[in-house]
C-alpha positions as CSV (number, residue, x, y, z in Angstrom):
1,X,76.9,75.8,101.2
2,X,77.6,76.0,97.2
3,X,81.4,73.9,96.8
4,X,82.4,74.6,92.9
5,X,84.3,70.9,92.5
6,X,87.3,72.0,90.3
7,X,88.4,69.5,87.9
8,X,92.3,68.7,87.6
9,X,93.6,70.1,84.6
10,X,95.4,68.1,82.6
11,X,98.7,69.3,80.4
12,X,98.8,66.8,77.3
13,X,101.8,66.0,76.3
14,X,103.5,66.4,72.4
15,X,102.7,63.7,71.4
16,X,99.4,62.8,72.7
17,X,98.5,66.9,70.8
18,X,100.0,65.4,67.9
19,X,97.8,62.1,68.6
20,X,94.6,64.1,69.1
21,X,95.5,66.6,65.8
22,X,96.6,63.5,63.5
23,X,92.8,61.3,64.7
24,X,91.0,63.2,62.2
25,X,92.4,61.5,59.6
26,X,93.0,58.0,58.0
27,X,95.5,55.7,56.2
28,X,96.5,57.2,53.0
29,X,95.9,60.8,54.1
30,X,98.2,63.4,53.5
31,X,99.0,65.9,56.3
32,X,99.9,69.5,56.3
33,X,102.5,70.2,58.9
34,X,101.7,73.8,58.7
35,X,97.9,72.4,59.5
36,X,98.6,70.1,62.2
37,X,101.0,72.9,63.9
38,X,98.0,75.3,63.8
39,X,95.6,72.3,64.9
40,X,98.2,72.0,67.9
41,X,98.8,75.2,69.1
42,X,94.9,76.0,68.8
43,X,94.6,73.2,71.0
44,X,97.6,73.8,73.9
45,X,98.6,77.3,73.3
46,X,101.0,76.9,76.5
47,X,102.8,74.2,74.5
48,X,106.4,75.1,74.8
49,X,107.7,72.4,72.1
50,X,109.1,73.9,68.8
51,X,107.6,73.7,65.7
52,X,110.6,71.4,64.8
53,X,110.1,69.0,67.6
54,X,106.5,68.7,66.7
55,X,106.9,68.0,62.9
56,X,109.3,65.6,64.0
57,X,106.4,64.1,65.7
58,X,104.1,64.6,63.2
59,X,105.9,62.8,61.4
60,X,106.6,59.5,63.0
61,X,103.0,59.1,64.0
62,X,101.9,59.5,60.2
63,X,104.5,57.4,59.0
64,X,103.2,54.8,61.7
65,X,99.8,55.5,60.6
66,X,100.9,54.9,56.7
67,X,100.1,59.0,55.8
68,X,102.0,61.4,53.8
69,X,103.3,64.5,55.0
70,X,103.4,67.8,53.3
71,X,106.5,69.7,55.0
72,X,104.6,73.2,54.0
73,X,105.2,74.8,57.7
74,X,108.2,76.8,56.6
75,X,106.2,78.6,53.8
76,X,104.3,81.2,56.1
């Protein structure tokens, strides 16, 4: 009998995306909001956050992690 074991799936949250997008990087980096948004969505398409809510996040977690941010996501 072939059983295919499915494998839970598991919905990241905000900031654990924003986590994952901002690992790449180190202290003294600068960060592209419109970049990380792209990095994010790439990664969790069904994420329902708003680009807003997720710069806002963005932007914490680089402050925390003593990067810049470039707030370039508005200039599409």
């Amino acid at each position: 009998m072939n059983v295919a074991s499915k494998s839970p799936v598991v919905d990241l949250t905000a900031q654990e995306l924003v986590s994952s997008a901002l690992s790449k990087f180190r202290a003294g980096d600068t960060i592209s909001t419109r970049a990380a948004i792209d990095a994010i969505r790439r990664a969790a398409p069904a994420c329902g956050d708003s680009d807003d809510h997720l710069v806002e996040l963005i932007v914490m977690t680089a402050i925390g992690r003593t990067m810049g941010v470039v707030f370039d996501h508005r200039s599409r």
